[in-house]
C-alpha positions as CSV (number, residue, x, y, z in Angstrom):
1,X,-54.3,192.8,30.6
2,X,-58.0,192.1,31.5
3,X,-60.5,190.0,29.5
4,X,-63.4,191.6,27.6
5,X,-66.3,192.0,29.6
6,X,-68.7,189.2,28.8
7,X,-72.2,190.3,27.2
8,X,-74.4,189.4,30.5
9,X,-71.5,191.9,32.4
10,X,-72.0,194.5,30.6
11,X,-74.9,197.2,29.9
12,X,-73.4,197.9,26.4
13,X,-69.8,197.1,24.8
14,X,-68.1,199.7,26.4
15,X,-68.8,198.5,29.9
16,X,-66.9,196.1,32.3
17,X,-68.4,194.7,35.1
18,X,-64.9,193.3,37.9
19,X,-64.9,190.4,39.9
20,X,-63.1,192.6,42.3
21,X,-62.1,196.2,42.3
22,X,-59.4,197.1,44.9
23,X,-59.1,201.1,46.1
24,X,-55.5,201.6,47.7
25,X,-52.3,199.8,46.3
26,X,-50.4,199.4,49.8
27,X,-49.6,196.3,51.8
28,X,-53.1,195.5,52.0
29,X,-54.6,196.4,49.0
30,X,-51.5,194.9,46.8
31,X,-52.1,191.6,49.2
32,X,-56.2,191.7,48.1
33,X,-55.5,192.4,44.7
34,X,-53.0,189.3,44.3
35,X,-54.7,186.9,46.4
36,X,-58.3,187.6,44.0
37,X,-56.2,187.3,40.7
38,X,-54.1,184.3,42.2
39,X,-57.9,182.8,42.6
40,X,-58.5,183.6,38.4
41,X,-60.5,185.8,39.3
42,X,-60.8,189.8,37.1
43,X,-59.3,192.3,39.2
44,X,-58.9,196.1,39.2
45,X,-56.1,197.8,41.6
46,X,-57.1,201.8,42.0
47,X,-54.4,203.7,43.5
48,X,-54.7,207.4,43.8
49,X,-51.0,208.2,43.8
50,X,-48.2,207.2,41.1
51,X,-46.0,204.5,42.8
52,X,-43.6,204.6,43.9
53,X,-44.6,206.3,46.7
54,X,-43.9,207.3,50.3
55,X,-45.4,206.5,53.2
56,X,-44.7,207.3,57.1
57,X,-43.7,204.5,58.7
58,X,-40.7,202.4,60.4
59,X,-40.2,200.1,57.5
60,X,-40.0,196.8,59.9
61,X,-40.7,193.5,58.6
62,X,-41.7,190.9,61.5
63,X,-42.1,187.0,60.7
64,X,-45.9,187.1,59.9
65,X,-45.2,189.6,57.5
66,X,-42.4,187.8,55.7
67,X,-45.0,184.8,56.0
68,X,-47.6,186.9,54.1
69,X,-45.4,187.5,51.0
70,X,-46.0,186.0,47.4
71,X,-44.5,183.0,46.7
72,X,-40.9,184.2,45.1
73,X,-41.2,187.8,46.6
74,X,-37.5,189.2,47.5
75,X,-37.8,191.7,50.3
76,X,-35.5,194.8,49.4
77,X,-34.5,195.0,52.8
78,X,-32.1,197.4,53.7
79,X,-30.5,196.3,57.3
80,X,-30.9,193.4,59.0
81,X,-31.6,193.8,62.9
82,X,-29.8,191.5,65.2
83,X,-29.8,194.1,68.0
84,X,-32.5,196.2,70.1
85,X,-31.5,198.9,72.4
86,X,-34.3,199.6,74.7
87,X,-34.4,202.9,77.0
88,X,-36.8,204.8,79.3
89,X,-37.1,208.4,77.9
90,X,-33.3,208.4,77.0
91,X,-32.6,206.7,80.3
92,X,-31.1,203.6,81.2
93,X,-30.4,202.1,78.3
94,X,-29.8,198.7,77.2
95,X,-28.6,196.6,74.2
96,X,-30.1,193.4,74.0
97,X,-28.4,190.9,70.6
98,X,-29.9,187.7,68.7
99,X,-27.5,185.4,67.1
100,X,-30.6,185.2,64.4
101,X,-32.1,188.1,62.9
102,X,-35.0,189.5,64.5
103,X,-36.7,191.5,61.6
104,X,-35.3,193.5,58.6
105,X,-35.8,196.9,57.5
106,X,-37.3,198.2,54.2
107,X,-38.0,201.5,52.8
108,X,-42.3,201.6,51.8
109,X,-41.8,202.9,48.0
110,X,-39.7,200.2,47.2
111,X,-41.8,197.0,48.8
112,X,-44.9,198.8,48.1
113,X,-44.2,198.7,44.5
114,X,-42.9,195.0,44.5
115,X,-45.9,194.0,45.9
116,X,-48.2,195.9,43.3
117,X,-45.6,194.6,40.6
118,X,-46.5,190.5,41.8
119,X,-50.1,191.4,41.8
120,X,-49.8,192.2,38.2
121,X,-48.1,189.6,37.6
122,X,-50.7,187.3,38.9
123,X,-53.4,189.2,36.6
124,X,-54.4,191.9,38.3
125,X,-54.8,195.1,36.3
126,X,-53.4,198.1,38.1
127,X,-54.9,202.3,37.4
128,X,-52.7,205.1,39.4
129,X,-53.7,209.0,39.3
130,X,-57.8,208.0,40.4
131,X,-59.1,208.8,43.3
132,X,-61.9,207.1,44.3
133,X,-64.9,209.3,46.2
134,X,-67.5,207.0,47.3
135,X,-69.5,203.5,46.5
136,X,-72.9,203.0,46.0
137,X,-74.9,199.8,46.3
138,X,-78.2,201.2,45.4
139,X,-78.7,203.8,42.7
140,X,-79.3,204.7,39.2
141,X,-75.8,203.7,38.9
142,X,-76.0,200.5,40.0
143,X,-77.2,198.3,37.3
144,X,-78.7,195.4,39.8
145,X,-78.0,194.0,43.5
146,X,-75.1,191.9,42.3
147,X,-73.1,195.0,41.4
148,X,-70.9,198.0,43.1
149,X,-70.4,201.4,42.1
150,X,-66.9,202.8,42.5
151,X,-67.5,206.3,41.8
152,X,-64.0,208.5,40.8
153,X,-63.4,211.8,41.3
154,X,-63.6,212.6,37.8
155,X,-66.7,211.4,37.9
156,X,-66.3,208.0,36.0
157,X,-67.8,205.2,37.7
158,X,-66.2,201.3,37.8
159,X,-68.9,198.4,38.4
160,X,-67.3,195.1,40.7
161,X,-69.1,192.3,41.9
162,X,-66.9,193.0,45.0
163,X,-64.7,195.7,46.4
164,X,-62.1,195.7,48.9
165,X,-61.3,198.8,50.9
166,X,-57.5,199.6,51.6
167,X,-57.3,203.0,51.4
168,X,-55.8,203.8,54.4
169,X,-56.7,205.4,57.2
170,X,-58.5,208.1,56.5
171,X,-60.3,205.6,54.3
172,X,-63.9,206.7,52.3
173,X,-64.1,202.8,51.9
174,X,-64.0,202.5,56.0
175,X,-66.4,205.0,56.5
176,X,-69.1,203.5,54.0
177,X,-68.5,200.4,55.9
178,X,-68.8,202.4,59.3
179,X,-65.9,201.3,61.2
180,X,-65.8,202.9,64.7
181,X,-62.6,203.5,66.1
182,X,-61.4,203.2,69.6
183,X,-57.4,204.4,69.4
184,X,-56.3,207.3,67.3
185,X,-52.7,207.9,67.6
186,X,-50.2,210.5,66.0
187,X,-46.9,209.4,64.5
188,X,-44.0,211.9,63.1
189,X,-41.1,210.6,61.4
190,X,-38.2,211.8,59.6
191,X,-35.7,210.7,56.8
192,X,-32.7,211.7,58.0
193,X,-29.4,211.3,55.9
194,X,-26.3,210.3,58.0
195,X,-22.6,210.4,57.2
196,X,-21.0,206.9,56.9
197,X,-19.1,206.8,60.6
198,X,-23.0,207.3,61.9
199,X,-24.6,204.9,59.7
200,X,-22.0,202.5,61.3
201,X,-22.9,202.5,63.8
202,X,-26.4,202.0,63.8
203,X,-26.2,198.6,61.3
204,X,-27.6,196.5,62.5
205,X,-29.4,197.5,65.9
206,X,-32.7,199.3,66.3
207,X,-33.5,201.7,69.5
208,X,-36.6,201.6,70.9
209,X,-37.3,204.3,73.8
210,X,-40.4,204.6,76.1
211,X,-41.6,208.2,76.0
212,X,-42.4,210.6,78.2
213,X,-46.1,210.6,78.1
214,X,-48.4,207.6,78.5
215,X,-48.4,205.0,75.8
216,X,-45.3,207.3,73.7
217,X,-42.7,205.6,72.3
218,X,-39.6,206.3,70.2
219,X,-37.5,204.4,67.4
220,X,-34.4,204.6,65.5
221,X,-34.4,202.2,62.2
222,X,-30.9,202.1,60.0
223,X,-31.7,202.0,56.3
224,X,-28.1,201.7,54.8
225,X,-26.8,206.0,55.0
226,X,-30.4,207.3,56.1
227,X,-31.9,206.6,59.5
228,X,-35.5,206.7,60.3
229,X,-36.6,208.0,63.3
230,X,-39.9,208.6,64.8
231,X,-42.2,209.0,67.4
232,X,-45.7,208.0,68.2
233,X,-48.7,209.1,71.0
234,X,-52.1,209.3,71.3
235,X,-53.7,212.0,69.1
236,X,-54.6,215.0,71.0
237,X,-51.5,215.4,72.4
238,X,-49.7,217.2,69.5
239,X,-47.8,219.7,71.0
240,X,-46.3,216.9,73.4
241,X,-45.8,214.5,70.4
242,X,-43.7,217.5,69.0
243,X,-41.3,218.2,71.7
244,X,-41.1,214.4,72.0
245,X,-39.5,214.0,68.5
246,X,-37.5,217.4,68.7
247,X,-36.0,216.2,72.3
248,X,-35.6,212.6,70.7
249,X,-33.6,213.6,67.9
250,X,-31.5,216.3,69.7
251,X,-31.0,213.6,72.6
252,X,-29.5,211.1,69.5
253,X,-26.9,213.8,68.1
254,X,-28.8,214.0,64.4
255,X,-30.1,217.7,64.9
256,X,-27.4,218.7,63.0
257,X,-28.5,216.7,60.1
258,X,-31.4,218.0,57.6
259,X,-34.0,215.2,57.4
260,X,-34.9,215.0,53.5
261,X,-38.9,214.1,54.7
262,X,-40.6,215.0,58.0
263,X,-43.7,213.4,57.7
264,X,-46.8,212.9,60.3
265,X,-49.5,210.1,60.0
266,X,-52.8,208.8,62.0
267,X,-53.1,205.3,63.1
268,X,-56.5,203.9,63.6
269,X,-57.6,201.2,65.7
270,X,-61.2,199.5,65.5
271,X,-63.5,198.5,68.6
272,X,-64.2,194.9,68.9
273,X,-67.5,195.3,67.0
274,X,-66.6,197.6,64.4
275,X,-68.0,195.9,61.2
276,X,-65.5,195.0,58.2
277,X,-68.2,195.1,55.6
278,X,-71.2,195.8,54.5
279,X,-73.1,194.4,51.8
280,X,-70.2,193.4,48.8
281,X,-67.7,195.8,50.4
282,X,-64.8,194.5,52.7
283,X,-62.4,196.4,54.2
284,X,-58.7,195.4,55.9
285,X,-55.7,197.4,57.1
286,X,-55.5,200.3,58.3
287,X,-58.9,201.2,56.3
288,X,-60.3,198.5,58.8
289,X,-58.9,200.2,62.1
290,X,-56.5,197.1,62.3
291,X,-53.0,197.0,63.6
292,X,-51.6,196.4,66.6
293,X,-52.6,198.6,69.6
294,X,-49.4,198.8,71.9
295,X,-47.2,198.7,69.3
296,X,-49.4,200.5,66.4
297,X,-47.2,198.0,64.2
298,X,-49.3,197.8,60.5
299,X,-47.8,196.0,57.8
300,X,-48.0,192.6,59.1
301,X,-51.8,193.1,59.8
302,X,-52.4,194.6,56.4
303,X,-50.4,191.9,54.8
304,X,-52.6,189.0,56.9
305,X,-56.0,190.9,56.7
306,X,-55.0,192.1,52.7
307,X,-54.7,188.6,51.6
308,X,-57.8,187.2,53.6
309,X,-59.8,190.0,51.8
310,X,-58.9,189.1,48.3
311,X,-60.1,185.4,49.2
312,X,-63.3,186.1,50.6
313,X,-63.9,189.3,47.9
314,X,-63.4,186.2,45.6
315,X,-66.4,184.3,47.4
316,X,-68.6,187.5,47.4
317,X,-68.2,188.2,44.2
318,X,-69.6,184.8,43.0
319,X,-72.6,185.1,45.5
320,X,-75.9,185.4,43.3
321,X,-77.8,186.8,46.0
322,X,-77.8,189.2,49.0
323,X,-78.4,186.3,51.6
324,X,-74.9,184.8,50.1
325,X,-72.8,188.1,49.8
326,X,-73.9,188.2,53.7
327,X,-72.6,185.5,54.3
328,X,-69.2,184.9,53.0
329,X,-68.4,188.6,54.3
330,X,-69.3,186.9,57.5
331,X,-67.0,184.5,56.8
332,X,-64.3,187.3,56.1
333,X,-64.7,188.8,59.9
334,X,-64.7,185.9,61.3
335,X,-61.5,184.7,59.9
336,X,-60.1,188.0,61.0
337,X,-61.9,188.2,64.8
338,X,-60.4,185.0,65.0
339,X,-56.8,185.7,64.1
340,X,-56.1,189.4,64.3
341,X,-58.8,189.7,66.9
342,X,-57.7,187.6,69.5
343,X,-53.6,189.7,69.2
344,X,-55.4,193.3,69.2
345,X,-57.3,192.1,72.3
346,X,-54.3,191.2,74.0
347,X,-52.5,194.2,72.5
348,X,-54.8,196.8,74.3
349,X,-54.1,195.0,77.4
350,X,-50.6,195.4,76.8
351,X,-50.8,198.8,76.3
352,X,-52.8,199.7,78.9
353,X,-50.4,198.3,81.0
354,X,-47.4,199.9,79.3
355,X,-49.4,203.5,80.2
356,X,-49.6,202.9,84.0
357,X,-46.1,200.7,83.9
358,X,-44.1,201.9,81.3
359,X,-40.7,201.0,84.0
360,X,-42.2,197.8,85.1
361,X,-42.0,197.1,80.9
362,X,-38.7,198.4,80.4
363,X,-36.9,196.7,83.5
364,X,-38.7,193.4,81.9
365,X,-37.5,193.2,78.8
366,X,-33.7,194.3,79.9
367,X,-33.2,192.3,82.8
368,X,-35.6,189.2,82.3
369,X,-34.2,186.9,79.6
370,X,-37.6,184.7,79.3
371,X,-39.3,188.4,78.2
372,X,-36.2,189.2,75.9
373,X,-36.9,185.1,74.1
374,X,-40.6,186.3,74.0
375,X,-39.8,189.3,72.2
376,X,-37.7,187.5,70.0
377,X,-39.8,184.9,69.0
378,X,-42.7,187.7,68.1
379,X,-40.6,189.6,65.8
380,X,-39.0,186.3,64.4
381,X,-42.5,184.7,63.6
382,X,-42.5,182.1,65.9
383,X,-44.8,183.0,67.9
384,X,-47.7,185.2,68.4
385,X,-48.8,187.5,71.7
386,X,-52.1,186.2,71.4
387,X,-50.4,182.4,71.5
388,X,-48.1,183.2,74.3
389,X,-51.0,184.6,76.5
390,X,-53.5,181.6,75.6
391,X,-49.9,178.6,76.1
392,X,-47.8,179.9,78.4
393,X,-49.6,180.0,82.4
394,X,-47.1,182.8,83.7
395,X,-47.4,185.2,80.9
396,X,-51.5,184.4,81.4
397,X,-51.6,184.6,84.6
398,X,-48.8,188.2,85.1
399,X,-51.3,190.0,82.5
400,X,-54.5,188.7,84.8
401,X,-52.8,190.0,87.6
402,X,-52.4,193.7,85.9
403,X,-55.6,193.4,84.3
404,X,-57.5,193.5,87.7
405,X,-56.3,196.9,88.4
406,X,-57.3,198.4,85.1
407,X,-60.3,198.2,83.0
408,X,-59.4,196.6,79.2
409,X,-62.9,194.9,79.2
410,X,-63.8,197.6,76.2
411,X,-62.7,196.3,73.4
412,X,-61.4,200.0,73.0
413,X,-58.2,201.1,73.5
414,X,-57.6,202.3,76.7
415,X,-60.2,205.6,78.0
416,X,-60.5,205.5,73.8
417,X,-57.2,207.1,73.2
418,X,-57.4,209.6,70.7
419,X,-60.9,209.2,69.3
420,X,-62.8,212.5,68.5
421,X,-65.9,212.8,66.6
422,X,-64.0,212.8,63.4
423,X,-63.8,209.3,63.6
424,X,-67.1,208.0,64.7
425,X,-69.2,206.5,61.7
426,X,-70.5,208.9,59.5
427,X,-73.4,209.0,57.9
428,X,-73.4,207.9,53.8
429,X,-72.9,210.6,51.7
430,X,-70.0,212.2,50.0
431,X,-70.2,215.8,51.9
432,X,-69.8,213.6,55.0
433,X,-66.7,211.5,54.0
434,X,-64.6,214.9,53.0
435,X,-65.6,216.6,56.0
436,X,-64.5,213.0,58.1
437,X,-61.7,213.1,55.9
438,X,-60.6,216.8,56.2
439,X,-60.9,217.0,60.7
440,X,-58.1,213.6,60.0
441,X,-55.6,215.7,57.7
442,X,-55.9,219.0,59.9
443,X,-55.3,217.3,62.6
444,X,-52.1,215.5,61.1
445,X,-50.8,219.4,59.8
446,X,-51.1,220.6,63.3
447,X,-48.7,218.2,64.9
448,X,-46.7,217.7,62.4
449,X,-45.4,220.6,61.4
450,X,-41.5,220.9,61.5
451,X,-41.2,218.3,63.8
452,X,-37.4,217.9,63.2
453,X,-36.6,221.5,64.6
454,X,-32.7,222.1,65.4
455,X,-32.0,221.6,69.1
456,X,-28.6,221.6,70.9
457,X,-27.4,217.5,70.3
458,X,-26.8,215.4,73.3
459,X,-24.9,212.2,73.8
460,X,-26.1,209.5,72.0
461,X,-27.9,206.1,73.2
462,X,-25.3,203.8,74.6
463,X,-25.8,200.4,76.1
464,X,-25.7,199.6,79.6
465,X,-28.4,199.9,82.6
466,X,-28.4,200.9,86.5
467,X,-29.6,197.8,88.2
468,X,-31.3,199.8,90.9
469,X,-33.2,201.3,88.3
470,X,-34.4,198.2,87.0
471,X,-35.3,197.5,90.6
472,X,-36.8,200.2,91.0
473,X,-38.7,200.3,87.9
474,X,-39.6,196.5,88.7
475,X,-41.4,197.5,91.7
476,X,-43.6,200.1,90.0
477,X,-41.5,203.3,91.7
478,X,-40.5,206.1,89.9
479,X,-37.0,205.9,88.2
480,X,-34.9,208.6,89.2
481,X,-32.6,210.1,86.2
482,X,-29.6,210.4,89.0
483,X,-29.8,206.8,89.6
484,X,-26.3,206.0,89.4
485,X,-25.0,204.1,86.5
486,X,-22.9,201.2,86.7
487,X,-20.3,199.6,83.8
488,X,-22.0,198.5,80.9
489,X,-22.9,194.6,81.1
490,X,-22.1,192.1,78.6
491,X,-25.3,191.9,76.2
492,X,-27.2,189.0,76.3
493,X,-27.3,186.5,73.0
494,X,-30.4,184.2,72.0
């Protein structure tokens, strides 16, 4: 439990005044919250749901996530991956295996609520049920310029010397802050419970398939007896999203199965000047527009950005003036520009490649064993897409190459996928956030209704590849689906 407010804290005895108040208990927020209590510091965790939880997404833990855990954290991971199968729109498909694991596989209640359960333990105090409905730096209700308002729906307000945003991302935090957006993409996923003879088969190995319309991918992720399987494109193309997923399940065999959650989500990325604060407010994750842009991958960048929030919400909080405040939060987005910034800028070249190449990326990966170590090492943690563009001349000089006959000189994603005026900054005000808040959610209800509809099943994903596809593919042609297929090849081993 918290310490008593000290008298100077405190307007009367029935007032506290946080170091730092968190809103949102996921990766991110959990991640702020321990780092700032780690630090000694007096911290509030807001959370507007009772945890555990779910949330739409894969579940896949990559290195610099397991690098971002608490000290003693156990991951409750439920499949290791040693395999990736990799096709193009159900088509020539191949199974590429590491001797190592590559990443595990977790279900979100379960390490969401660890998480929160080692930020407790470190001190911070955690509230579930609030929802929180704006901040206010100036006021009646703010008592001087060292303090935050954290107003609740219930109308109760909480006084920090710092907040953290991670409240997802159709965040009230972000849109204080004004973060602009230049990606918005839809994602629909389903739970889908599998008999053991399936389930089987799937342990261990992960699909990955490139979609049908620019920038779309698939996945398969085995989670012991249920498999996860989604789909993900810019937003605005709902109706194609849809069909994706029904096509994608029905091509797998598992429309027969009844999927115990269909679920659709919006990921958010920023523009390279979007701010991540603004006055003693910070935001990270998704609330910050950050993740990765080819491969909207989240947790690991909420972990990373989480944790560097809660250290420099620390720093803010013991500013005594505006001048300060200003500039650890300066601090804060410079730590992140210069880390998560540099792999999001080479991310939207990525997938701005991946649009206009999607077989030139496929053949890559499958039939280039230097692209296959690269892939590894990136999911393993041991290196960084950012790092391998900046060390390795080839790599550098392949993405130059492509660059020059596409513009990623933005900082947006590419033609700003998926942004509509719901996500341009707003102005302050709480009509303004709901109405932001509202276009997000009515958008997600569109395109994600019943997106696991029955459809006739299909054979399922097996390995093997045509190698005049991947020439084909290689050389930027169309890949014909009558390409004729040849015996499976031995996969490859790292």
């Amino acid at each position: 439990m918290a310490a008593a407010a000290s008298p100077e804290d405190a307007d009367d005895a029935d007032t506290e005044v946080w170091d730092v108040v968190v809103v949102g208990a996921g990766p991110g927020g959990a991640s702020a919250a321990y780092a700032a209590a780690v630090a000694g510091r007096r911290v509030l965790l807001l959370e507007k749901s009772e945890l555990p939880r779910y949330k739409t997404c894969g579940g896949g833990i990559i290195g610099p996530s397991r690098d971002c855990l608490p000290p003693g954290f156990e991951l409750p991971l439920q499949d290791r991956v040693h395999a990736v199968t990799f096709s193009l729109d159900g088509r020539f498909a191949r199974t590429r295996r590491s001797r190592k694991m590559l990443f595990g596989l977790i279900n979100r209640p379960e390490f969401d609520a660890q998480l929160v359960e080692h930020a407790q333990k470190a001190g911070a105090e955690l509230r579930t049920g609030v929802t929180v409905t704006r901040v206010e730096q100036h006021g009646p209700a703010v008592p001087d310029r060292r303090t935050v308002a954290v107003v609740l729906a219930d109308g109760e307000t909480v006084l920090a010397r710092a907040v953290v945003g991670a409240d997802g991302s159709a965040s009230r935090i972000g849109a204080h802050v004004g973060v602009k957006l230049g990606q918005v993409d839809l994602g629909l996923e389903a739970e889908i419970p599998v008999p053991p003879s399936v389930a089987e088969d799937w342990k261990g190995r992960v699909l990955i398939d490139w979609g049908p319309m620019p920038g779309s991918y698939g996945w398969v992720f085995p989670k012991g007896d249920t498999l996860t399987v989604g789909v993900i494109s810019a937003r605005g193309e709902g109706a194609a999203t849809k069909r994706y997923m029904e096509d994608f399940v029905a091509r797998l065999g598992l429309s027969g199965f009844e999927p115990t959650i269909s679920s659709g989500h919006l990921t958010r990325c920023r523009t390279d000047d979007s701010p991540l604060s603004r006055g003693r407010v910070l935001v990270c994750g998704d609330a910050a527009g950050l993740l990765e842009p080819w491969t909207r991958e989240g947790i690991s960048y909420a972990l990373r950005s989480g944790r560097l929030a809660g250290e420099w919400a620390v720093r803010v909080a013991e500013a005594n003036d505006a001048v300060d405040a200003r500039r650890q939060a300066l601090n804060y987005a410079f730590a992140i520009k210069a880390g998560l910034g540099v792999e999001m800028a080479v991310g939207r070249r990525m997938l701005a490649v991946f649009e206009r190449r999607p077989g030139l990326l496929h053949a890559t990966l499958t039939g280039l064993r230097p692209a296959w170590n690269a892939f590894a090492d990136i999911t393993r943690g041991s290196a960084t897409l950012g790092g391998m563009v900046r060390s390795n001349g080839m790599a550098r000089r392949a993405l130059e190459m492509l660059d020059k006959r596409m513009d990623t000189s933005s900082g947006v994603g590419p033609a700003g996928r998926g942004v509509g005026r719901a996500e341009r900054p707003a102005p302050e005000g709480e009509g303004a956030v709901e109405a932001q808040d509202g276009a997000r959610a009515g958008a997600v209800a569109d395109a994600a209704a019943d997106p696991a509809a029955e459809a006739e099943p299909t054979a399922d994903v097996t390995p093997g590849a045509a190698a005049d596809a991947h020439a084909d593919a290689g050389a930027g042609r169309p890949v014909e689906a009558s390409a004729k297929p040849e015996a499976p090849e031995a996969p490859g081993a790292v």
